[in-house]
mmCIF file of the N, C-alpha and C atoms, coordinates in Angstrom:
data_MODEL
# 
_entry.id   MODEL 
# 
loop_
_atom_site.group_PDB 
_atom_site.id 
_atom_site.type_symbol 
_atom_site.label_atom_id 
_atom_site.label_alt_id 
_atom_site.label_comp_id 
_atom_site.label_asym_id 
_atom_site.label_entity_id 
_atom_site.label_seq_id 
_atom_site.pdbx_PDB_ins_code 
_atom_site.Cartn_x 
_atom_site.Cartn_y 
_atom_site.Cartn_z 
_atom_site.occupancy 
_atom_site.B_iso_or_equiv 
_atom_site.pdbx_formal_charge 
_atom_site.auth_seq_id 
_atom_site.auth_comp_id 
_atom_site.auth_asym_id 
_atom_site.auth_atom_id 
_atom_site.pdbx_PDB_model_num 
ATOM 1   N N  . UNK A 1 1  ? 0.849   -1.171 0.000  1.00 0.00 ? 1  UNK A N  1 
ATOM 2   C CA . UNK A 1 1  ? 0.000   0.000  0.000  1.00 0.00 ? 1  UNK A CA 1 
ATOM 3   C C  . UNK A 1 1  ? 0.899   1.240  0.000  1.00 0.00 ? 1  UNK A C  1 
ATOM 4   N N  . UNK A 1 2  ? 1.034   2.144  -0.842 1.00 0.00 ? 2  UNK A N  1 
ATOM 5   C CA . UNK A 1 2  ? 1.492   3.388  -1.108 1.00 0.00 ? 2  UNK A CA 1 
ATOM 6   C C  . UNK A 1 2  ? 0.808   4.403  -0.089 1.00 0.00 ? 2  UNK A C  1 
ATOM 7   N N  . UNK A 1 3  ? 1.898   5.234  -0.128 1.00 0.00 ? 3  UNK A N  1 
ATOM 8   C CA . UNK A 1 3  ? 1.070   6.585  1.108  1.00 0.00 ? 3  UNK A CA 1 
ATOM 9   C C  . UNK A 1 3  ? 0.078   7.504  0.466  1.00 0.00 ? 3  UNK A C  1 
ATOM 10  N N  . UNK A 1 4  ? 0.051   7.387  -1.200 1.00 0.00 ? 4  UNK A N  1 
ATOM 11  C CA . UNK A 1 4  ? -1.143  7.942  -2.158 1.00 0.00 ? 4  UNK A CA 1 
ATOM 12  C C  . UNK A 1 4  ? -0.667  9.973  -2.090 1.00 0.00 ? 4  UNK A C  1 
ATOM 13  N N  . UNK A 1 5  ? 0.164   9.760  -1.367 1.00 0.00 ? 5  UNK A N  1 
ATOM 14  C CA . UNK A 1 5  ? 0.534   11.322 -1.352 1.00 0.00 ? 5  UNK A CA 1 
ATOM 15  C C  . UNK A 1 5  ? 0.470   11.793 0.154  1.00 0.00 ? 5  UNK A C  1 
ATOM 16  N N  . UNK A 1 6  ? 0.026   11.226 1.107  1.00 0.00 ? 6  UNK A N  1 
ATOM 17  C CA . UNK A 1 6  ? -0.304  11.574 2.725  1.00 0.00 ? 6  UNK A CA 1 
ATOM 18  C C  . UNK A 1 6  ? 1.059   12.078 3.135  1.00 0.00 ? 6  UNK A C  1 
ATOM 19  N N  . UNK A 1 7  ? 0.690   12.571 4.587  1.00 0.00 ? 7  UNK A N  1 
ATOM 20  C CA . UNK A 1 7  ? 1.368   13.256 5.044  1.00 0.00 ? 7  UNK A CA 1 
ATOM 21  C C  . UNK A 1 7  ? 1.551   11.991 6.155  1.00 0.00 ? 7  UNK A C  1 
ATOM 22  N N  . UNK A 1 8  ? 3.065   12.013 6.463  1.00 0.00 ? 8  UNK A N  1 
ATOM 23  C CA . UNK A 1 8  ? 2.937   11.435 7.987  1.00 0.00 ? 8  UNK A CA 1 
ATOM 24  C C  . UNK A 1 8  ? 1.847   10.960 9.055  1.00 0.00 ? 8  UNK A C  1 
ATOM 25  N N  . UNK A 1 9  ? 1.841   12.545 9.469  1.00 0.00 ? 9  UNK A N  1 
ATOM 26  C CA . UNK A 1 9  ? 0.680   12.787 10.200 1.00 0.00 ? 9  UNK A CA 1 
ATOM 27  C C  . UNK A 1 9  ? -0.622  12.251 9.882  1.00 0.00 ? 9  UNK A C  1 
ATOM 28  N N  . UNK A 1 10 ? -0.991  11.957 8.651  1.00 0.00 ? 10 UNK A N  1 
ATOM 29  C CA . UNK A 1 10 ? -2.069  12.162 7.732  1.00 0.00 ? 10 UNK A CA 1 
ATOM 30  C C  . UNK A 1 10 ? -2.246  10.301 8.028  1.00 0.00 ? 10 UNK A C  1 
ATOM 31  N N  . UNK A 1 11 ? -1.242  9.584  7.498  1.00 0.00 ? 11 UNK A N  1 
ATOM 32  C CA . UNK A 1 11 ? -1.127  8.573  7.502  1.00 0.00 ? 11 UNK A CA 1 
ATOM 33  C C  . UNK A 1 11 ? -1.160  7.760  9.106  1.00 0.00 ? 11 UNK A C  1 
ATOM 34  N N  . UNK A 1 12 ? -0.469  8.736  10.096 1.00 0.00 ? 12 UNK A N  1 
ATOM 35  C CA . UNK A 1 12 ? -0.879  8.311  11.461 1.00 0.00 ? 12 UNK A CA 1 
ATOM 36  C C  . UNK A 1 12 ? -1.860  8.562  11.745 1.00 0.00 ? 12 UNK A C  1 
ATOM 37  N N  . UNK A 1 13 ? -2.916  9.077  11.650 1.00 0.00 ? 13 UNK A N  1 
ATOM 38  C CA . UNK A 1 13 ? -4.366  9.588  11.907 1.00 0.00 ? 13 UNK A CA 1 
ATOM 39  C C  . UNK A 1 13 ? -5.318  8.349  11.313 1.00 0.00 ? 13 UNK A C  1 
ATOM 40  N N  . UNK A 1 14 ? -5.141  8.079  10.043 1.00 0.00 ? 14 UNK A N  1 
ATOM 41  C CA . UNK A 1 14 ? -6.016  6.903  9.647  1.00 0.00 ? 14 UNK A CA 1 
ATOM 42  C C  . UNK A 1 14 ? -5.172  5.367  10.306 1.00 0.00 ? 14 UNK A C  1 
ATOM 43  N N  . UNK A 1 15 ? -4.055  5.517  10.958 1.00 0.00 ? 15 UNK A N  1 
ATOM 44  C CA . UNK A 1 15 ? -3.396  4.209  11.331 1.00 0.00 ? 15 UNK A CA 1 
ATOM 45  C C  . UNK A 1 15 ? -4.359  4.247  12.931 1.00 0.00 ? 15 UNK A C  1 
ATOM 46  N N  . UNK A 1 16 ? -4.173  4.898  13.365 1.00 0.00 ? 16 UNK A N  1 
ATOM 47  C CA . UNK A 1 16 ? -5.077  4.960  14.685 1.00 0.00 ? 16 UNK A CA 1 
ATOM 48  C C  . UNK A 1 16 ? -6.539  5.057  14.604 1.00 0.00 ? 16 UNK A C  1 
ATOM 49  N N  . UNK A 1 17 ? -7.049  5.449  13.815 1.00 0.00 ? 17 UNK A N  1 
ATOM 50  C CA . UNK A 1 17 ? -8.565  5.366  13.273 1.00 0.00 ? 17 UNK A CA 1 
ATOM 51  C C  . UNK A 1 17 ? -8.495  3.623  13.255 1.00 0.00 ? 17 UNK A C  1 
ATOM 52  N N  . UNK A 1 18 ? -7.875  3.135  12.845 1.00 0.00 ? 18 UNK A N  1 
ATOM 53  C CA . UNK A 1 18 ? -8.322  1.426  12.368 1.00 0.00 ? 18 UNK A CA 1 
ATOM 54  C C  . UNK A 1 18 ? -7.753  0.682  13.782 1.00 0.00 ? 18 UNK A C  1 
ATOM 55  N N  . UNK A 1 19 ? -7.507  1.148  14.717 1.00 0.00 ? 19 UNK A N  1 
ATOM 56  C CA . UNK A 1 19 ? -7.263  0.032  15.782 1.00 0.00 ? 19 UNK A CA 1 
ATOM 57  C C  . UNK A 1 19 ? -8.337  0.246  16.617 1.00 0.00 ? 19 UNK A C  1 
ATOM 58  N N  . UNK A 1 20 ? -8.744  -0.941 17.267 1.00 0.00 ? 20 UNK A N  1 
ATOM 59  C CA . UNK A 1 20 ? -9.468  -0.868 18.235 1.00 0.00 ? 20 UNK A CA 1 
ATOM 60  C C  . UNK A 1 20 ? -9.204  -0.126 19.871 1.00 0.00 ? 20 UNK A C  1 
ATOM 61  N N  . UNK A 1 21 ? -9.864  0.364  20.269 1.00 0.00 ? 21 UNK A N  1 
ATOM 62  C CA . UNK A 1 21 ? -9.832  0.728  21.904 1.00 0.00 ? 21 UNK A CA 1 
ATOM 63  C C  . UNK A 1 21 ? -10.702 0.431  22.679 1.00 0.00 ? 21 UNK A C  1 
ATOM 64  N N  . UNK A 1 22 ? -10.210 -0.490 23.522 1.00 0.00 ? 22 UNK A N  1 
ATOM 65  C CA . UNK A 1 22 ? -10.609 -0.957 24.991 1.00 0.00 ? 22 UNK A CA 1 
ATOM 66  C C  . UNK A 1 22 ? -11.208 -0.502 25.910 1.00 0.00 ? 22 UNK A C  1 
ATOM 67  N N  . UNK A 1 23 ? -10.086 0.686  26.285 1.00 0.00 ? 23 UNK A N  1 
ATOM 68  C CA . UNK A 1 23 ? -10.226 1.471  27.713 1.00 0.00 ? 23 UNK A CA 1 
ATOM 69  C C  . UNK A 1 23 ? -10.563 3.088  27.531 1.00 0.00 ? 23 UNK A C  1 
ATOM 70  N N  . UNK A 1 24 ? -11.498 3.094  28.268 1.00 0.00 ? 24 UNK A N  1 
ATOM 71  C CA . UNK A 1 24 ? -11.693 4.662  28.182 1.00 0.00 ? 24 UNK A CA 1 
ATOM 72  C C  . UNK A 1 24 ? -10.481 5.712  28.207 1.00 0.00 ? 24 UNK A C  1 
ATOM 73  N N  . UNK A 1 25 ? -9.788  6.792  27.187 1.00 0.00 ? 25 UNK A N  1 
ATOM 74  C CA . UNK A 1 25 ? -9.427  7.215  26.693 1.00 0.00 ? 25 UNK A CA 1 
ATOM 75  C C  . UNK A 1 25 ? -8.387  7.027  26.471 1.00 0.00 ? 25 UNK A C  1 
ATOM 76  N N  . UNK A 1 26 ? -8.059  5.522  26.196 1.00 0.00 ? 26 UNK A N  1 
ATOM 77  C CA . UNK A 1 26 ? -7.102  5.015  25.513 1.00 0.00 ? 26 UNK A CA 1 
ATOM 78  C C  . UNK A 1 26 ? -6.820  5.993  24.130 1.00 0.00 ? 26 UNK A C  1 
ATOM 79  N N  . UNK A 1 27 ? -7.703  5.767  22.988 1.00 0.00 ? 27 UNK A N  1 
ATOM 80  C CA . UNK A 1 27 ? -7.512  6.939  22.210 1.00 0.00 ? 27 UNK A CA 1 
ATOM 81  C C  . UNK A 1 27 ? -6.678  7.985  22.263 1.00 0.00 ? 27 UNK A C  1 
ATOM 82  N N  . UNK A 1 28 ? -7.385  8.718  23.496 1.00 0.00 ? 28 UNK A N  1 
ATOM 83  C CA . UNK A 1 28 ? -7.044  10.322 23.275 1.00 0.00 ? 28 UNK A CA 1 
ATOM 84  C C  . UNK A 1 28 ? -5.501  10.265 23.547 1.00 0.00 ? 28 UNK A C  1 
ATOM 85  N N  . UNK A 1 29 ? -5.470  9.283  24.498 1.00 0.00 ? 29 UNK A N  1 
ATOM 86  C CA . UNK A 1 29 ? -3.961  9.332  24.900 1.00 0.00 ? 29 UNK A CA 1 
ATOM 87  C C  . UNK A 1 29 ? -2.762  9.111  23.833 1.00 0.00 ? 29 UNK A C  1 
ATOM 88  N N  . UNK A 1 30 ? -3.621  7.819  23.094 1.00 0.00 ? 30 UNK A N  1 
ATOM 89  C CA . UNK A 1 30 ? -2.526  7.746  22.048 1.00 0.00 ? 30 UNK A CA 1 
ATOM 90  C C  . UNK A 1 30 ? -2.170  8.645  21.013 1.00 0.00 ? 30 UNK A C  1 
ATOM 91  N N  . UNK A 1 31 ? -3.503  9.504  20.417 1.00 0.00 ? 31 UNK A N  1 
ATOM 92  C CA . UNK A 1 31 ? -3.276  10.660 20.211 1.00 0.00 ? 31 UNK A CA 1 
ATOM 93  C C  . UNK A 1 31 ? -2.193  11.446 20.039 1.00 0.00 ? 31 UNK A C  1 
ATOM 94  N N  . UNK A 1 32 ? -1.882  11.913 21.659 1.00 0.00 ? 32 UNK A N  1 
ATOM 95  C CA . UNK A 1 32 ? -1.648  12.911 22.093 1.00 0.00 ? 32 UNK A CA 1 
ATOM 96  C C  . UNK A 1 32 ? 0.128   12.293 22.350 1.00 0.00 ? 32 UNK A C  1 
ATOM 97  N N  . UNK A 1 33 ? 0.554   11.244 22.608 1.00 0.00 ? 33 UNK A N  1 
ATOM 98  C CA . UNK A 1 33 ? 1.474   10.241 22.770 1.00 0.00 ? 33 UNK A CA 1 
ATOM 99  C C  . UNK A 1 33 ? 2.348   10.175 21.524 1.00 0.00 ? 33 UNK A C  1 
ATOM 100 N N  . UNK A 1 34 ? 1.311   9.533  20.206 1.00 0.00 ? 34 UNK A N  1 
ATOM 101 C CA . UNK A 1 34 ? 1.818   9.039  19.158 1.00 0.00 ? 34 UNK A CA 1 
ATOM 102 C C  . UNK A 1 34 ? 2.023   10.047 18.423 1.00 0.00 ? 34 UNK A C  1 
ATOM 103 N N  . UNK A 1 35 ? 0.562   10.924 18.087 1.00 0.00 ? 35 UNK A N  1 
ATOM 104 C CA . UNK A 1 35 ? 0.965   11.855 17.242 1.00 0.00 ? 35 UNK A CA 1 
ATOM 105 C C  . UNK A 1 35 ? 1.222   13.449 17.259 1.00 0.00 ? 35 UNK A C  1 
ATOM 106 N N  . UNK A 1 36 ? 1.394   13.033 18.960 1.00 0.00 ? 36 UNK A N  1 
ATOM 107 C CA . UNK A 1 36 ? 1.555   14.844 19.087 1.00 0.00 ? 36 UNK A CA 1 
ATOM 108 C C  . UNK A 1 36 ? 0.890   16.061 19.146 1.00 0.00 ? 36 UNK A C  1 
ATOM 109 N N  . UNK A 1 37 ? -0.529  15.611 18.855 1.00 0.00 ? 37 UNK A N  1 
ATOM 110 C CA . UNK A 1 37 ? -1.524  16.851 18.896 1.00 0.00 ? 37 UNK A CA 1 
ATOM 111 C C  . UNK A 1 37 ? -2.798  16.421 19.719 1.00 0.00 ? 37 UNK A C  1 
ATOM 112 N N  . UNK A 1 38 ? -3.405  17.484 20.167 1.00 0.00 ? 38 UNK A N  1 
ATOM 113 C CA . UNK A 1 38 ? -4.243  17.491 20.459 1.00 0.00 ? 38 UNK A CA 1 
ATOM 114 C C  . UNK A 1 38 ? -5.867  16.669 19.933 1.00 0.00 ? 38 UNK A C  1 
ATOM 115 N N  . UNK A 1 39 ? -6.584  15.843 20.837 1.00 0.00 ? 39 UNK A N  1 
ATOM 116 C CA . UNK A 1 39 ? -7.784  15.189 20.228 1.00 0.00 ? 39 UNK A CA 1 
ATOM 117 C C  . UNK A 1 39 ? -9.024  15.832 19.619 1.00 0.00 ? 39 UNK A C  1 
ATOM 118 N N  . UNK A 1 40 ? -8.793  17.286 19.783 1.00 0.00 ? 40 UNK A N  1 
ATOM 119 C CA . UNK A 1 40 ? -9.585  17.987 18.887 1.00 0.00 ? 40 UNK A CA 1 
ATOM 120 C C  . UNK A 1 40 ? -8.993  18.247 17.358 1.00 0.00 ? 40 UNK A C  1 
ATOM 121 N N  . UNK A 1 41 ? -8.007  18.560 17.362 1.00 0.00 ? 41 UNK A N  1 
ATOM 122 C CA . UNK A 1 41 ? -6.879  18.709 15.932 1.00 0.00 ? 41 UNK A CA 1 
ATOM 123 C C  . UNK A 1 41 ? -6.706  17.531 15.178 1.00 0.00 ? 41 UNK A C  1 
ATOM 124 N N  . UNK A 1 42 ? -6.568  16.478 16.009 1.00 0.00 ? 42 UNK A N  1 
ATOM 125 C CA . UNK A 1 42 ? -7.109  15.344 15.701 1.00 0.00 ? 42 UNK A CA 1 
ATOM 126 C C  . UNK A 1 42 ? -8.508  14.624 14.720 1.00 0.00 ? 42 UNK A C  1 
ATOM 127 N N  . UNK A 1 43 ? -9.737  14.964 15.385 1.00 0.00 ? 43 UNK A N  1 
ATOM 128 C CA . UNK A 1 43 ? -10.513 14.966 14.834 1.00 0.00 ? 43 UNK A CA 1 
ATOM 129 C C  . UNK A 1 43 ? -10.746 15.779 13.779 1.00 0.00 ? 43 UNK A C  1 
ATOM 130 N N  . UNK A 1 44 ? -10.605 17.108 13.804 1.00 0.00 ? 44 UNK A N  1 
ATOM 131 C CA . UNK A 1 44 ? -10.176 18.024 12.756 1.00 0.00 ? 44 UNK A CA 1 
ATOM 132 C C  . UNK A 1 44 ? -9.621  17.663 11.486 1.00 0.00 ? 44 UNK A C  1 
ATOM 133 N N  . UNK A 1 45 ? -8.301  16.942 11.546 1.00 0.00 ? 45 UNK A N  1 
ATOM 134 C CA . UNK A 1 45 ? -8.038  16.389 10.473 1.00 0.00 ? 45 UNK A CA 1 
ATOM 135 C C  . UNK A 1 45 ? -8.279  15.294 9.852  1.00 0.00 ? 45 UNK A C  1 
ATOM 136 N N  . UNK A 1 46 ? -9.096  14.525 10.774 1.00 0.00 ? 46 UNK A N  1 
ATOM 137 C CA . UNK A 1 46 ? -9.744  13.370 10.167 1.00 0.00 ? 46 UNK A CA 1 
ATOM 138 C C  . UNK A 1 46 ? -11.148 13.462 9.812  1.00 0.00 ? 46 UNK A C  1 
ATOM 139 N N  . UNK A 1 47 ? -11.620 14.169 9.610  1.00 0.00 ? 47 UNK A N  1 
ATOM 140 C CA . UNK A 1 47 ? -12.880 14.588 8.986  1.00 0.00 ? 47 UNK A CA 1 
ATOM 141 C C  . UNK A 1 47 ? -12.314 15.059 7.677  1.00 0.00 ? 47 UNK A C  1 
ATOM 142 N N  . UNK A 1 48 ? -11.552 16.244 7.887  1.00 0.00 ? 48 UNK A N  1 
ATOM 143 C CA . UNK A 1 48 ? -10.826 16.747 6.105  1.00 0.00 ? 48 UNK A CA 1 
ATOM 144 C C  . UNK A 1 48 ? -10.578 15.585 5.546  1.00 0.00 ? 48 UNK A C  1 
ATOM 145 N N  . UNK A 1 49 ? -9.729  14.296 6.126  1.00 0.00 ? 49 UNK A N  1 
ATOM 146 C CA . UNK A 1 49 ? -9.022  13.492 5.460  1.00 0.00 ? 49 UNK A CA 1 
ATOM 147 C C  . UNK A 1 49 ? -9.967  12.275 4.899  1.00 0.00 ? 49 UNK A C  1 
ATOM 148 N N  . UNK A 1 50 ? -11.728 12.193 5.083  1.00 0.00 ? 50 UNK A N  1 
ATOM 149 C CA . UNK A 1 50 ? -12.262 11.445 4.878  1.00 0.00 ? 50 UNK A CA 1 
ATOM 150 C C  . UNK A 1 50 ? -13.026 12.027 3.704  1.00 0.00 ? 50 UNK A C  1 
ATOM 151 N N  . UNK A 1 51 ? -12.512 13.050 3.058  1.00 0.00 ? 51 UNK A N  1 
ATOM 152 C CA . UNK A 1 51 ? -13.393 14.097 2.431  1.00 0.00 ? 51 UNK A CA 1 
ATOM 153 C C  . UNK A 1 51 ? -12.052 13.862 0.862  1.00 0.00 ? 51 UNK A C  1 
ATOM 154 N N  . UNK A 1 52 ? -10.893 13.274 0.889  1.00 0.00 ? 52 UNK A N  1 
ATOM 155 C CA . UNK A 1 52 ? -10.077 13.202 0.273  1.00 0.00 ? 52 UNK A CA 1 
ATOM 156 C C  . UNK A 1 52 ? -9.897  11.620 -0.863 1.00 0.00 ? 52 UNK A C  1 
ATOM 157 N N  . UNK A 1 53 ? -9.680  11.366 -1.981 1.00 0.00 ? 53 UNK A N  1 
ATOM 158 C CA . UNK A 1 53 ? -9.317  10.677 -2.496 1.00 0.00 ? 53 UNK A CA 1 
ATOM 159 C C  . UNK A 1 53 ? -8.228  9.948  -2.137 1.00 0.00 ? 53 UNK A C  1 
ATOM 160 N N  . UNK A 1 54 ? -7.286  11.007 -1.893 1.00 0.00 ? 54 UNK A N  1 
ATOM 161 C CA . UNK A 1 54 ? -5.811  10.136 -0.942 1.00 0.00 ? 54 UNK A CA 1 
ATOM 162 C C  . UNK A 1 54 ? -5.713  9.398  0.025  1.00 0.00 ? 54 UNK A C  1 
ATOM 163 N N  . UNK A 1 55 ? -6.316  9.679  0.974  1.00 0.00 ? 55 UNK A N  1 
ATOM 164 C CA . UNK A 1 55 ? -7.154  8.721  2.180  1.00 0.00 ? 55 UNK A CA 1 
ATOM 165 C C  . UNK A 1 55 ? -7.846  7.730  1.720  1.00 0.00 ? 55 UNK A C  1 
ATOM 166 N N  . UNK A 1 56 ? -9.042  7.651  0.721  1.00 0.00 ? 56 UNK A N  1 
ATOM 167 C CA . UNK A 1 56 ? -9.463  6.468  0.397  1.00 0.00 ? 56 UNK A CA 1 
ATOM 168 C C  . UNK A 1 56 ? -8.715  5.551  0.010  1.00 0.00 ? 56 UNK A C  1 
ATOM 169 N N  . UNK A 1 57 ? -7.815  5.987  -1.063 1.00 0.00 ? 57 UNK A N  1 
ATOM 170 C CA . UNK A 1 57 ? -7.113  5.282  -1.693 1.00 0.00 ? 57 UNK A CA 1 
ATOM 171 C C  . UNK A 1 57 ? -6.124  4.611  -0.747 1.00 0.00 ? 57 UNK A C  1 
ATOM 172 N N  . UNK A 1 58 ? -5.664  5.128  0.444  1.00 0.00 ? 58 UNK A N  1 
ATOM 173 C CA . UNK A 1 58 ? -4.851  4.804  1.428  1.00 0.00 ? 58 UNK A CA 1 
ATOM 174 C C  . UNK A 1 58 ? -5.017  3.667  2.120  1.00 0.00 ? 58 UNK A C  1 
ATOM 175 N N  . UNK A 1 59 ? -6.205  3.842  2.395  1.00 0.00 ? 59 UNK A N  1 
ATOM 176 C CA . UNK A 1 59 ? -7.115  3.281  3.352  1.00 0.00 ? 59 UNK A CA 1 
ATOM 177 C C  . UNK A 1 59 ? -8.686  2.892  2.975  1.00 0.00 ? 59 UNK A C  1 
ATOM 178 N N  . UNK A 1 60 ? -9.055  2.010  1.806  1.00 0.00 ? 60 UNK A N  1 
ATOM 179 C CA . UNK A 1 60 ? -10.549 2.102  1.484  1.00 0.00 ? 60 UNK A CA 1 
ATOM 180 C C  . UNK A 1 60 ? -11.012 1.763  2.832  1.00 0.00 ? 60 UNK A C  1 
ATOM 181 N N  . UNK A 1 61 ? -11.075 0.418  3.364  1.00 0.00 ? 61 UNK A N  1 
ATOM 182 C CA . UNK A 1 61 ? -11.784 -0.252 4.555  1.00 0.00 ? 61 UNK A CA 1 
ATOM 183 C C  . UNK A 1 61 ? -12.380 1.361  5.269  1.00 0.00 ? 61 UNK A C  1 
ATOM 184 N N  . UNK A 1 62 ? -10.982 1.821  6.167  1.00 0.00 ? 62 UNK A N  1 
ATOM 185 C CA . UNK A 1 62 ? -10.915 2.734  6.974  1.00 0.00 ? 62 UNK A CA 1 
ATOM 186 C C  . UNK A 1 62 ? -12.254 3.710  6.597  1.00 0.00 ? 62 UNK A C  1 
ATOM 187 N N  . UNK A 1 63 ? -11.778 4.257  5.824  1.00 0.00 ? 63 UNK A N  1 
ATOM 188 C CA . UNK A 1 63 ? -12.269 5.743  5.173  1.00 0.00 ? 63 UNK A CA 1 
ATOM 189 C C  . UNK A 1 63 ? -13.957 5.071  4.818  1.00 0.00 ? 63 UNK A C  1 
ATOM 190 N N  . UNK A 1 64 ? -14.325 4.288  4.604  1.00 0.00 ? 64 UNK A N  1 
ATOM 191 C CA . UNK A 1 64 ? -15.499 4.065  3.851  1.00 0.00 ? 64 UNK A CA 1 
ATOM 192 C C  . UNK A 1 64 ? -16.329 3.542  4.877  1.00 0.00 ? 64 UNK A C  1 
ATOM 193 N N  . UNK A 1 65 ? -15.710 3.114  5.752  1.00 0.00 ? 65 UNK A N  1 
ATOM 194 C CA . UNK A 1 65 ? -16.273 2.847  7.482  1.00 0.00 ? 65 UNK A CA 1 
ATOM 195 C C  . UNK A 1 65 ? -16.858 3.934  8.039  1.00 0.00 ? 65 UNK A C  1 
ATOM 196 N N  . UNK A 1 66 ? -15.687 4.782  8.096  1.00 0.00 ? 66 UNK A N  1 
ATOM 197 C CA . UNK A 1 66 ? -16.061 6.160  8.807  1.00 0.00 ? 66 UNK A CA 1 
ATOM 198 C C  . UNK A 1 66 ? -16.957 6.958  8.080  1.00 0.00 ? 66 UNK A C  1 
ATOM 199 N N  . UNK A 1 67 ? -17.531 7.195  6.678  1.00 0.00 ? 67 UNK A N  1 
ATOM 200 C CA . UNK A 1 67 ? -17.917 8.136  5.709  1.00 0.00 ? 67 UNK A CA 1 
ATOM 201 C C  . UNK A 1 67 ? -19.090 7.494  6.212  1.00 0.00 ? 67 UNK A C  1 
ATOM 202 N N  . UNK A 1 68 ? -19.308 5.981  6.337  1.00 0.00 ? 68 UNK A N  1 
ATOM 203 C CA . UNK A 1 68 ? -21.251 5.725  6.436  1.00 0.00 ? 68 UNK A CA 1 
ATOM 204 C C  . UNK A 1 68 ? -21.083 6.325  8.331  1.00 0.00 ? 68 UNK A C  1 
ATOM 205 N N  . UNK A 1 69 ? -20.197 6.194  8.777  1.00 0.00 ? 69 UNK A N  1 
ATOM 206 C CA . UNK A 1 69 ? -20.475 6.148  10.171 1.00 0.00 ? 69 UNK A CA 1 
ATOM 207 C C  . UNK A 1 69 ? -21.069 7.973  10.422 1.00 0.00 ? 69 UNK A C  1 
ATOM 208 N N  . UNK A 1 70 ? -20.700 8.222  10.068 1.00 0.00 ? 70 UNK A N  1 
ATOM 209 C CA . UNK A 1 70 ? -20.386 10.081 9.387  1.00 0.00 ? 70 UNK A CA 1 
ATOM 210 C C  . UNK A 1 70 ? -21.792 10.272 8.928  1.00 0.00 ? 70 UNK A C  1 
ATOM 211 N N  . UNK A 1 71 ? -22.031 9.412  7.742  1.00 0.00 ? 71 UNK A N  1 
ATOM 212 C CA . UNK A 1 71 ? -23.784 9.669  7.701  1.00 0.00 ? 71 UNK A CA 1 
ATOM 213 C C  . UNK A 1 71 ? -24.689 9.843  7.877  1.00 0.00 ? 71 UNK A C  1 
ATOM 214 N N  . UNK A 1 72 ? -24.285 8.116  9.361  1.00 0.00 ? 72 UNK A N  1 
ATOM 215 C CA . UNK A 1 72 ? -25.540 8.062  10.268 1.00 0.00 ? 72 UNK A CA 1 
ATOM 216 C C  . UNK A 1 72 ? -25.449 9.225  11.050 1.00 0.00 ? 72 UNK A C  1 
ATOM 217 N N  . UNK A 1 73 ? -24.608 9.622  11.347 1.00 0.00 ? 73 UNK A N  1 
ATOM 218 C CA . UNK A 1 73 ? -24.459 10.616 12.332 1.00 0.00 ? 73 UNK A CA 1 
ATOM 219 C C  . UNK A 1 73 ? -25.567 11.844 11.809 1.00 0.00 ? 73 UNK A C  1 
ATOM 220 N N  . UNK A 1 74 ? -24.607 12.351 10.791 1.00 0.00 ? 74 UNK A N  1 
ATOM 221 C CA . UNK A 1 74 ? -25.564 13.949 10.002 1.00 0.00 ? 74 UNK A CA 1 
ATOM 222 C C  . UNK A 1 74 ? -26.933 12.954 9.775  1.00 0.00 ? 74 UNK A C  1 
ATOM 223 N N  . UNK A 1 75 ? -27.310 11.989 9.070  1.00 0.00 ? 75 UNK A N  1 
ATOM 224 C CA . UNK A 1 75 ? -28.989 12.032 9.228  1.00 0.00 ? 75 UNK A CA 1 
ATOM 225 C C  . UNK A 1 75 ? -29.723 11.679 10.774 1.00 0.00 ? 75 UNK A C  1 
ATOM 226 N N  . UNK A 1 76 ? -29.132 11.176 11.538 1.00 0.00 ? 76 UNK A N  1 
ATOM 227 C CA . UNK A 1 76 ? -29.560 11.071 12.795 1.00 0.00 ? 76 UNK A CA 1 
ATOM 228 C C  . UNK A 1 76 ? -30.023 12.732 13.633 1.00 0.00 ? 76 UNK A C  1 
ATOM 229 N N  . UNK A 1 77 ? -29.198 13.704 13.189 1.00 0.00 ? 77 UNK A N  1 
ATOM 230 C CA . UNK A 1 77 ? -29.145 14.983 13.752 1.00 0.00 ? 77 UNK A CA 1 
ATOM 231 C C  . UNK A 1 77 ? -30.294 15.591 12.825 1.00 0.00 ? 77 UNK A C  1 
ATOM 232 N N  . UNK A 1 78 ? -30.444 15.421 11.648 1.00 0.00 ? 78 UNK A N  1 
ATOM 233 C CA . UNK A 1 78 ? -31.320 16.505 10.721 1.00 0.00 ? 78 UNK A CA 1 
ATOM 234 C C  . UNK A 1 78 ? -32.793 15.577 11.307 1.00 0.00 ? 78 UNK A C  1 
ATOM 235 N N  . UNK A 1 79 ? -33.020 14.319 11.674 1.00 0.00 ? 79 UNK A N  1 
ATOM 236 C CA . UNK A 1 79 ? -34.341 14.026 11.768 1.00 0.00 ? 79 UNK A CA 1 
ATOM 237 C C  . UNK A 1 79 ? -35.259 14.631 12.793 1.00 0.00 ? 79 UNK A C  1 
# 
């Protein structure tokens, strides 16, 4: 699998998107541990990055997980 053009960062963001977590804020920690930023900046860029061809291509499973998960979300809120 090629990095499709990603950034590091870009590429650590969808690597942590695909693992599972256990323990309550396991996540944030790793986050903040692995990649250095904050879990809001975080999310931040993983919303842009699900909005990208490069990411899909990176990552179909990932990205195409999160885009329906993303869905339910916005039609759950507009009903």
């Amino acid at each position: 699998m090629s990095d499709q053009g990603l950034s590091s960062l870009e590429r650590g963001v969808l690597a942590l998107e695909g693992r599972g977590w256990e323990a309550p804020g396991a996540k944030e920690r790793a986050i903040r541990e692995e990649l250095g930023i904050a879990p809001v900046r975080y999310y931040q860029l993983l919303n842009a990055l699900l909005d990208t061809e490069r990411a899909l291509a990176h990552d179909p499973v990932t990205v195409n997980r999160l885009r329906r998960v993303r869905e339910v979300r916005r039609s759950g809120r507009e009903a």
